[in-house]
C-alpha positions as CSV (number, residue, x, y, z in Angstrom):
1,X,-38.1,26.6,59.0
2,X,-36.4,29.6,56.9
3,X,-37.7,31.8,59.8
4,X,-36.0,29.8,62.4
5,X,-32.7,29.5,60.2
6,X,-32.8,33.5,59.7
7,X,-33.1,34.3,63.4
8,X,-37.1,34.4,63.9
9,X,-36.9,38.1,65.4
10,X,-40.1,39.4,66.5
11,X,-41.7,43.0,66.6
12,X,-42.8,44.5,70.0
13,X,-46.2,43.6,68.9
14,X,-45.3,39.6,68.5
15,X,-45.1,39.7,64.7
16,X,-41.8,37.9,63.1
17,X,-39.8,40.1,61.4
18,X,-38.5,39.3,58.3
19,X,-35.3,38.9,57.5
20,X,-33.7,41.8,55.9
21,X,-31.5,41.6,52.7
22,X,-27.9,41.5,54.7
23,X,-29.0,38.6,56.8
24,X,-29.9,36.8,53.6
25,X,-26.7,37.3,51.7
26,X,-24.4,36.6,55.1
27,X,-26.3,33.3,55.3
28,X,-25.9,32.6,51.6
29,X,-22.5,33.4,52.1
30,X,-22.0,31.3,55.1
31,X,-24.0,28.0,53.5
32,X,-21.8,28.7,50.4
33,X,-18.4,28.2,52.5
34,X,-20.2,25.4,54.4
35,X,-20.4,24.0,50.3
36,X,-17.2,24.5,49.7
37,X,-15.5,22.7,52.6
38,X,-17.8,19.8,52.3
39,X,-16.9,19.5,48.2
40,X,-13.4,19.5,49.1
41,X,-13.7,17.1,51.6
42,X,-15.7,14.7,49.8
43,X,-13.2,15.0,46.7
44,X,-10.3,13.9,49.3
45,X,-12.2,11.3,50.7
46,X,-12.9,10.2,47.2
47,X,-8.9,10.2,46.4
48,X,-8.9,8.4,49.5
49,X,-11.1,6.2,48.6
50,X,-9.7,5.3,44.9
51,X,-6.2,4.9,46.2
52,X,-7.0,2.4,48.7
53,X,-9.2,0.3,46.2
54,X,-5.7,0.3,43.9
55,X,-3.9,-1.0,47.0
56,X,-6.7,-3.5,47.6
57,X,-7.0,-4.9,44.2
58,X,-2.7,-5.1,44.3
59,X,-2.6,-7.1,47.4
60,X,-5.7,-9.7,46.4
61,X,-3.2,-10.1,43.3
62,X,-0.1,-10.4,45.1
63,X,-2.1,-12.8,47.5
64,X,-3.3,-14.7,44.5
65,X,0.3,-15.2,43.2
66,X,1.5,-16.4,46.8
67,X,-0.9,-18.8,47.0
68,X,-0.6,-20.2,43.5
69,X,2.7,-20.8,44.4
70,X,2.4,-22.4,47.8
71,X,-0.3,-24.9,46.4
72,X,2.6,-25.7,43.5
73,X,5.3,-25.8,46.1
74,X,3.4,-28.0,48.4
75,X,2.1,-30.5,45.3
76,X,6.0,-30.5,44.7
77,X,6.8,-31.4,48.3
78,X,3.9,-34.5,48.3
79,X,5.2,-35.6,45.2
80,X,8.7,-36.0,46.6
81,X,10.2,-33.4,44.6
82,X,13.1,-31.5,45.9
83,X,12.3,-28.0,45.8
84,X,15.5,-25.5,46.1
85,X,15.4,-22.0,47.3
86,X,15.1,-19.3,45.1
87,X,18.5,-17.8,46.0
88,X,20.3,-21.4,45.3
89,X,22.9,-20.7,42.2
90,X,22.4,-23.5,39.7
91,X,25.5,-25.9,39.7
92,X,27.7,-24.8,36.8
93,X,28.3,-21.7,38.7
């Protein structure tokens, strides 16, 4: 496999020729940018990642709070209670 990676040259004779020491290091440099780019990616995708399980566990919350208050509104409503709007200004005002 390393042979194929480092171009797999062969001699007039059919032998493969090794790599020589500037092949090496310009792959090692290559799979080291390769690293690079795929660390910063992954720690984006990460960030990503956290920030939309913050806005996940917001809206179950905020969805938990609507319908807390529906189920109390609607009990309200069966029971015959008059239930004002939240904008409605109390009488004395």
């Amino acid at each position: 496999m390393a042979g194929s990676i480092l171009g797999g040259r062969r001699e007039a004779n059919g032998k493969r020729m090794s790599a020589t020491l500037d092949d090496v290091l310009a792959l090692v440099a290559e799979l080291q940018g390769q690293l690079a780019f795929q660390e910063d990616a992954l720690g984006k995708l990460d960030d990503a990642l956290s920030a939309q399980q913050q806005e996940i566990l917001l809206l179950r919350r905020q969805l938990e709070l609507l319908s807390k208050r529906h189920r109390e509104v609607a009990a309200r409503l069966d029971a015959g209670d008059d239930v004002p709007p939240d904008d409605e200004r109390p009488p004395h005002y």
